[in-house]
N, C-alpha and C positions, 0 to 999 in steps of 0.2 A: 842632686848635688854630687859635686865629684868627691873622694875623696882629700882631698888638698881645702876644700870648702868646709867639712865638716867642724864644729867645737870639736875641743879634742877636755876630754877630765885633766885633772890634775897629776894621774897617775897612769898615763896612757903611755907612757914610758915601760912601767913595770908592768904591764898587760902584755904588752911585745915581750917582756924579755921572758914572761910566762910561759909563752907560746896561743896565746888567745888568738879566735878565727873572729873579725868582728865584722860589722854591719852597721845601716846605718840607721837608727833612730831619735824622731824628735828633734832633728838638724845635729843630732851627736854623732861621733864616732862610737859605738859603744863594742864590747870584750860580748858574743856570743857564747862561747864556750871554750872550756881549757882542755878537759878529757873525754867531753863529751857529755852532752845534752843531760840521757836516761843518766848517769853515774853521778851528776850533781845533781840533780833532782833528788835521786837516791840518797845521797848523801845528806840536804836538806833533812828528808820525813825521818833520816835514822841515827843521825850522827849531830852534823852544822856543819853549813854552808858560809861563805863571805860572799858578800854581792860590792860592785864599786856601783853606788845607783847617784854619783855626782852631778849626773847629768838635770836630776831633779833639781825644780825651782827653788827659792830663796828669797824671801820678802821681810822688812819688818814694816809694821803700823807702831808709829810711840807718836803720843800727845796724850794731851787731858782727855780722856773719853774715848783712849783708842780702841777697848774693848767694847765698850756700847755701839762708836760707829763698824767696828767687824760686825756685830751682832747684827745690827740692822741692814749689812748688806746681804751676808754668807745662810743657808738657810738654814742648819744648824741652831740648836740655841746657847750660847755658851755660855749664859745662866745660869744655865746645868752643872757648868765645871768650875773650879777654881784655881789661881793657879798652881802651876807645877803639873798639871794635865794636859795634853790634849786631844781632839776632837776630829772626829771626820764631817766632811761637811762640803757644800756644794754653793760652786758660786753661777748663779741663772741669768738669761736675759729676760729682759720684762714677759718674752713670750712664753718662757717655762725653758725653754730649751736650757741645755747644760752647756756654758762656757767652759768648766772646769770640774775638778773634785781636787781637792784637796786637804794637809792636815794643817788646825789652826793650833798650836801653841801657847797657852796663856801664862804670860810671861809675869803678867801681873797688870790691873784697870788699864795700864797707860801704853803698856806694849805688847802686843799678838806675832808673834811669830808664825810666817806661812813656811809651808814647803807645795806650793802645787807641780803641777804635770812641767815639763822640760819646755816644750812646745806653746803652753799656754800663758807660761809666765809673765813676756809683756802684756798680755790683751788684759791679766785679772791685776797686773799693778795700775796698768794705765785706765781700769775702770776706778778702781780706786782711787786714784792721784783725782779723776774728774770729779767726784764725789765726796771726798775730804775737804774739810773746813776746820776753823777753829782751833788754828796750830798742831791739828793733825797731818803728821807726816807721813809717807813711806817711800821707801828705800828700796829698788833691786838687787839684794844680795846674793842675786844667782854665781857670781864667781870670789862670793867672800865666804861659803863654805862647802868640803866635799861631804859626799851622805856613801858612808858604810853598813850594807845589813848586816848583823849576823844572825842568823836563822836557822833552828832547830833543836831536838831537844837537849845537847849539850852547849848551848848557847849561855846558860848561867855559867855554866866552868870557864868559857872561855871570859867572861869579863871580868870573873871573880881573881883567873891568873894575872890579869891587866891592875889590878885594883881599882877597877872600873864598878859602879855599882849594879848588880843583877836584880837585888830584890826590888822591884817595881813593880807595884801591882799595871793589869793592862791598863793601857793609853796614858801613864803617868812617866814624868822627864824629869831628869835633876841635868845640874850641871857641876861638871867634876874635872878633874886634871888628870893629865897621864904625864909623867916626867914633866912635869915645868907647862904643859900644852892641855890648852882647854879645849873641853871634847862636854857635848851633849850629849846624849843619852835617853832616848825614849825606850819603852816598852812598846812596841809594833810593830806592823811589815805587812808583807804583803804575800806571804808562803800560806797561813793556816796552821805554821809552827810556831811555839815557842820564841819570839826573837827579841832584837833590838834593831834599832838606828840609831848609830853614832853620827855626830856631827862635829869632828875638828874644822878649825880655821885653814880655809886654801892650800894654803902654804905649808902648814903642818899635816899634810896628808901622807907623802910617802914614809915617814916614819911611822903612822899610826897606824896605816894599813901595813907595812911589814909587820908591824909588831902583834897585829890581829893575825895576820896568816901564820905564823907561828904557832902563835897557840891555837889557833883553827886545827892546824895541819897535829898538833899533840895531842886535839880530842880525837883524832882520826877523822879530821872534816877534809876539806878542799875548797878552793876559788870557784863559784859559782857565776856564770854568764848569764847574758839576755835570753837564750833560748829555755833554758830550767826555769827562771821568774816569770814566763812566759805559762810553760808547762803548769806550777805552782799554783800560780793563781786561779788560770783556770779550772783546773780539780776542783778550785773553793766559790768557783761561779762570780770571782772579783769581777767588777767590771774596769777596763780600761777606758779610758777616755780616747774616742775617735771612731769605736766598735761597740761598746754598751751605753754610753754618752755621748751628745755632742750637741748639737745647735735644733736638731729636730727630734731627738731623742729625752723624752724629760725622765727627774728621777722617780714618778712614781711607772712610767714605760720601764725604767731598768728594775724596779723593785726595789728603791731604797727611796721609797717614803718615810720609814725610820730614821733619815738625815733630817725631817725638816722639821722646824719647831712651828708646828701647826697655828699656836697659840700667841707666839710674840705678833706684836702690832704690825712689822715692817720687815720686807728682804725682797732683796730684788727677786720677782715673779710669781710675788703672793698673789698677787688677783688671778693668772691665770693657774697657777696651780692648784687653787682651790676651784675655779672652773672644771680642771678635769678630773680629781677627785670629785665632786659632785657627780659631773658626768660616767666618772667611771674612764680609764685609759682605753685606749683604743688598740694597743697590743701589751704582750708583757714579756718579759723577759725569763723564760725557762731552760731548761738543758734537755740536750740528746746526749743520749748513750747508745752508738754502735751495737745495735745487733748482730747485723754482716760487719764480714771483715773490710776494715776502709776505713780511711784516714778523713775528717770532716775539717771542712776549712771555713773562711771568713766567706761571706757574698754567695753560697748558695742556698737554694730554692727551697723550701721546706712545702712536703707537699701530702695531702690524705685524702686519697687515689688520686685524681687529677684536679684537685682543688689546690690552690696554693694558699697555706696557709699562714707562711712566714718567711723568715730570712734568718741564715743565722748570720751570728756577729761576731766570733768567733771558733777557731775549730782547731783543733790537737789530738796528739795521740798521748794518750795517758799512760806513763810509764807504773804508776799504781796499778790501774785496773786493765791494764796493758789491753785497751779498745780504743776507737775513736771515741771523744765527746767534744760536743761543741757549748757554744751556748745562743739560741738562737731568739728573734721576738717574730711571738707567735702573736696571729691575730685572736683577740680575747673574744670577737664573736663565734668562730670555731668553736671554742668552748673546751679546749684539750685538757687537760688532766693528769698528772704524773699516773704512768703505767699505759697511758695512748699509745698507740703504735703509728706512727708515722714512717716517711720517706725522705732521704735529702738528694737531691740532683747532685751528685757529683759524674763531674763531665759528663752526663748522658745517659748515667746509671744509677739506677734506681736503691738508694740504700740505707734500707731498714731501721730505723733509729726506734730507741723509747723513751716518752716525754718525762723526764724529771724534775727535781726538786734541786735545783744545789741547795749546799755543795753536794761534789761526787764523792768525797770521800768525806772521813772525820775529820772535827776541826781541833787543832789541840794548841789557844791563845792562851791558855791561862800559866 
C-alpha cells in the first residue's frame, strides 16, 4: 500500500508535529519512533512510556446472551471472569488455526467488548455476525474509539495526575471521565510493565492524549512508537499475531494453551484442538538468545549442526540484554531444551543461539 492508501489514527496529525518516523502496519500508518527505538524502550522498563495503538480493533456483542454466545465462540472461558474484567483469548478456525487473539471485555451478560489485532478485525466480526442469532448483535467500532497505552512503572502517577483511576487489580477496567470525556481504562498491555489502556471516544482523542503526554513527559516518560512495542513485547516472548499465530500456527504450537477453556462444551476448534493435545503439537514455540554477536530476525532457519530444526518468528535486538533474541518454533521432535545450544542462518552465517524459556527478562504486571 502506498502511503496516501494507509488508515491514518485519530491523532496522526500530532505524531508529525512530534517528529515521529513511521511505517506501515496492519494497513495503518503507524508513529515508529520519536527519539529513537533503545530510549523508549528505556523509558518503558524505567520510567513510562505512551503508545497511540488506535490502530487496534473495536467490536461490541450486546443481546440477551451476548456473553454466553462470546463464550462459545472465543476459547477462553469467560466464566471465569465477571464483569468489570477482562480476558485474553483466542478466536480459532474449526481446524485449530489462530484467526485472531484478542482482549474480551465483560461489560456485563448482554454486552462483550472486543479489542482484537487492527488487521483481523473484519474477518473476527464477520465470523461472528455469521454465527449470531437470537437478537444478538455486533457492531464494528473500529473508528468509534482511540486505544492509548500507558506503560511502565510510573504509569499509576501518571493516571492518578489525570484523575483517571490507577488502582486496578491486573486485567480489571472501570469506566471514568476526564474533563466532561469518557475514557476506559483497563489494567494491561503489552510491555511486561506496569500499565494501562485507555479508551476515549474517536473524537475526544487529541485532547486525552495531549493531556496524557503531559503528565508522561512530568514523570520523566516520552511518546513511545511501533519499533519499542515491538522490542517490548518481544523481551516478554508475547506472541503477535501473523509471526507466533495465524491460520497454521495453533495456540497450543505458540504456548498458550493457558487461553483455552479446556472444559466448556463448545468454541470454535475444540475437536481439533483436543486432537493435537492428545497427539502432543508438532512444534513449539521457544526463544533464542544470541551467543555471537548478530541481530536475529523473522523467517530464518534454526538449525543443530546441519539438521534444521525450526524457524523463528520473530527476531530483535534487545535493548535489556543488549543481544539478539528471537522467538522461534522449534520442532518438538528435536527434543531441545532451554540451555541447548543451537544455530540461526542468518544470511549465510552461522549463529550461535541458546534455546530459552521466555520471557527474556522479568515480568513486572502486577
Amino acid at each position: 500500500m502506498t502511503d496516501t492508501e494507509l488508515l491514518r489514527g485519530p491523532i496522526d496529525a500530532v505524531h508529525t508535529e512530534l517528529g515521529a518516523t513511521f511505517a506501515p502496519f496492519g494497513g495503518w500508518r503507524m508513529p515508529v519512533s520519536y527519539a529513537g527505538t533503545v530510549r523508549e524502550h528505556a523509558a518503558v522498563r524505567e520510567t513510562v512510556g505512551l503508545f497511540d495503538v488506535s490502530h487496534l480493533g473495536k467490536a461490541t456483542v450486546r443481546g440477551p446472551g451476548a456473553a454466553e454466545f462470546v463464550n462459545g465462540a472465543f476459547t477462553n472461558d469467560l466464566d471465569r471472569i465477571r464483569p468489570g474484567r477482562a480476558q485474553y483469548t483466542l478466536c480459532c478456525t474449526e481446524e485449530g488455526g489462530v484467526v485472531d487473539d484478542l482482549i474480551a471485555y465483560f461489560v456485563g451478560p448482554d454486552e462483550i467488548f472486543l479489542v482484537p489485532n487492527a488487521a483481523n478485525t473484519t474477518e473476527v466480526v464477520s465470523r461472528l455476525r455469521t454465527a449470531s442469532s437470537g437478537g444478538v448483535t455486533v457492531t464494528d467500532d473500529h473508528r468509534a474509539y482511540a486505544v492509548f497505552a500507558v506503560q511502565g512503572p510510573r504509569s499509576p502517577a501518571v493516571l492518578e495526575s489525570l484523575g483517571l483511576p490507577a488502582d486496578l487489580g491486573y486485567m480489571a477496567f472501570a469506566d471514568a471521565e476526564w474533563r466532561g470525556r469518557a475514557v476506559r481504562v483497563c489494567r494491561t498491555g503489552y510491555t511486561g510493565e506496569h500499565g494501562y489502556e485507555l479508551l476515549p471516544r474517536w473524537d475526544d482523542a487529541e485532547p486525552v492524549f495531549r493531556a496524557l503526554l503531559d503528565a508522561v513527559r512530568a514523570a520523566g516518560g516520552q511518546p513511545a512508537g511501533l519499533g519499542a512495542r515491538d522490542t517490548l513485547r518481544t523481551e516478554m516472548g508475547y506472541p503477535l499475531h501473523g509471526h507466533e499465530f495465524g491460520p497454521d500456527i495453533s495456540p497450543l504450537q505458540a504456548r498458550c494453551g493457558w487461553a483455552v477453556g479446556w472444559a466448556k462444551p463448545r468454541f470454535w476448534g475444540k475437536a481439533a484442538l483436543e486432537r493435537e493435545k492428545a497427539a502432543g503439537p508438532a512444534r513449539t514455540l521457544l526463544g533464542l538468545r544470541a551467543v555471537d554477536r548478530g541481530v536475529l530476525r523473522r523467517g530464518q532457519r534454526v538449525l543443530r549442526g546441519d539438521e534444521v530444526v525450526g524457524e523463528t518468528t520473530s527476531g530483535t535486538f534487545s535493548p535489556t540484554l543488549e543481544r539478539g533474541i528471537a522467538l522461534a518454533l522449534l520442532d518438538t521432535a528435536a527434543g531441545l531444551e532451554p540451555g541447548a545450544e543451537v544455530t540461526a542462518d542468518v544470511r549465510g552465517r552461522r549463529l550461535r543461539c541458546a534455546v530459552v524459556r521466555p520471557p527474556f527478562v522479568d515480568a513486572r504486571p502486577a
